[in-house]
C-alpha positions as protocol buffer text, in pm:
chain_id: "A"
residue {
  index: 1
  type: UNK
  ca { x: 12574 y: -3030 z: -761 }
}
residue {
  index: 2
  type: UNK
  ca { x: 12712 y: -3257 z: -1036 }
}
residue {
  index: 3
  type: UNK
  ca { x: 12717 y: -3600 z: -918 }
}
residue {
  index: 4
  type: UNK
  ca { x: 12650 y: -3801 z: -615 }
}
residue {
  index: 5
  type: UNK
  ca { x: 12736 y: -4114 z: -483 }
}
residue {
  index: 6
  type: UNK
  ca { x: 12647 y: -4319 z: -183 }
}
residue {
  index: 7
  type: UNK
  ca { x: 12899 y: -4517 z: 24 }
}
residue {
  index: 8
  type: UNK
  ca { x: 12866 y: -4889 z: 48 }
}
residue {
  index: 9
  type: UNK
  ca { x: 13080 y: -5080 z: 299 }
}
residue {
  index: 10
  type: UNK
  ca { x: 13188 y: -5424 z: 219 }
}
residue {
  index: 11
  type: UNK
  ca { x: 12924 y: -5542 z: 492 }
}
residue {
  index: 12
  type: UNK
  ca { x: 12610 y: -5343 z: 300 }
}
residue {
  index: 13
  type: UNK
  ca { x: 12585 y: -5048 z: 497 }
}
residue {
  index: 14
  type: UNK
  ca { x: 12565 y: -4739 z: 398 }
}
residue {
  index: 15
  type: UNK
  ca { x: 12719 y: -4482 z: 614 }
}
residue {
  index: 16
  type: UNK
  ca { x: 12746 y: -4158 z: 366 }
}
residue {
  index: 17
  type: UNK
  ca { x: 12807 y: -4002 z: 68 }
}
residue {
  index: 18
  type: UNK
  ca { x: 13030 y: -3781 z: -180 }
}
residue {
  index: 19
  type: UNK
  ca { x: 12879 y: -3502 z: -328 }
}
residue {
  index: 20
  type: UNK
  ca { x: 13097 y: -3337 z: -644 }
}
residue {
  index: 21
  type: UNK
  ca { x: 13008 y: -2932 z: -724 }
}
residue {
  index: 22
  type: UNK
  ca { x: 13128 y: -2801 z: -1052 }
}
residue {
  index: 23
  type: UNK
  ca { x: 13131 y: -2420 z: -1107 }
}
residue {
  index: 24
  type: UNK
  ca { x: 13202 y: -2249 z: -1475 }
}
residue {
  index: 25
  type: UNK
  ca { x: 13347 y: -2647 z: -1609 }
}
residue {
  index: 26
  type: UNK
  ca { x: 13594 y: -2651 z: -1317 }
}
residue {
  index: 27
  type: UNK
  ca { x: 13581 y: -2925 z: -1009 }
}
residue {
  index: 28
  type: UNK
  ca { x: 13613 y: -2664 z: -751 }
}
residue {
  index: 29
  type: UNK
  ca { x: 13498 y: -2900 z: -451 }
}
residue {
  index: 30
  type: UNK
  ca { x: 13349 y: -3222 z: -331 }
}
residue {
  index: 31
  type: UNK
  ca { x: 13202 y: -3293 z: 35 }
}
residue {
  index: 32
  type: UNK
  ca { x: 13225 y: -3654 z: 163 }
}
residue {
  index: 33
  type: UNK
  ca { x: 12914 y: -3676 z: 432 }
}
residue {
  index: 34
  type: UNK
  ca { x: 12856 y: -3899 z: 724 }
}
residue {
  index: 35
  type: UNK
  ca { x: 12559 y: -4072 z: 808 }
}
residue {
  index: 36
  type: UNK
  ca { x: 12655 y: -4308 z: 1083 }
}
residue {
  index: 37
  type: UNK
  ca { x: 12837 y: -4253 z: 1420 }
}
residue {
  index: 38
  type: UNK
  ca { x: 12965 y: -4587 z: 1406 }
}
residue {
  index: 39
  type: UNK
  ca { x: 13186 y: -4612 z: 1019 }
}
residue {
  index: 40
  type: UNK
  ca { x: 13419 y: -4325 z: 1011 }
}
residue {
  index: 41
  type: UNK
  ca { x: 13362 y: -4186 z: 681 }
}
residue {
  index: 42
  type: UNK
  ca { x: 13697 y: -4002 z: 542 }
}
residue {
  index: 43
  type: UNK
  ca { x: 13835 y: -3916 z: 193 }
}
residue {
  index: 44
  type: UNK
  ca { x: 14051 y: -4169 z: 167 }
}
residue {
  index: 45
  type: UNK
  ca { x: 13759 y: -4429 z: 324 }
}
residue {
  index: 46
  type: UNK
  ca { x: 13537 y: -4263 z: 48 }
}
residue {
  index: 47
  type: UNK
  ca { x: 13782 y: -4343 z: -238 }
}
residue {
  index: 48
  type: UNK
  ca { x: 13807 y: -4716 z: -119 }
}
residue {
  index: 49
  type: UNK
  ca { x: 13410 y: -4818 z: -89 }
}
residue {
  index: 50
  type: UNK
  ca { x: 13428 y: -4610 z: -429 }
}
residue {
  index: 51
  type: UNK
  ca { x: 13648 y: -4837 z: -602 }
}
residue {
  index: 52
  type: UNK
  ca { x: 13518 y: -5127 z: -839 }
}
residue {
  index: 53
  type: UNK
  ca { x: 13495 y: -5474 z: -688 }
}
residue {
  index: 54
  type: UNK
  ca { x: 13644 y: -5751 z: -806 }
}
C-alpha cells in the first residue's frame, strides 16, 4: 500500500477510507472501504469528502 486516507463527512464522521496500491511505479488500483451502514461510501462520494475545503 502507498497511501491512505480516511473519509471525513462535512458533519465529522468518519465512515471509510481509500487505500492507493502501487506495483513496479504504476497506480494499478485503489479500494474505497466502508465503515458505516448508515453513509454510503462510493468513488465519486470518496473524491468529494477528499476535496479541499474552502
Amino acid at each position: 500500500m502507498a497511501a491512505e486516507a480516511q473519509l471525513v463527512t462535512e458533519a465529522g464522521e468518519c465512515p471509510g477510507e481509500v487505500l492507493v496500491f502501487t506495483q513496479d511505479g504504476y497506480l494499478p488500483w485503489l479500494e474505497v472501504c466502508s465503515w458505516s451502514d448508515d453513509i454510503d461510501v462510493t468513488l465519486a462520494a470518496a473524491r468529494h469528502w477528499l476535496q479541499p475545503r474552502a
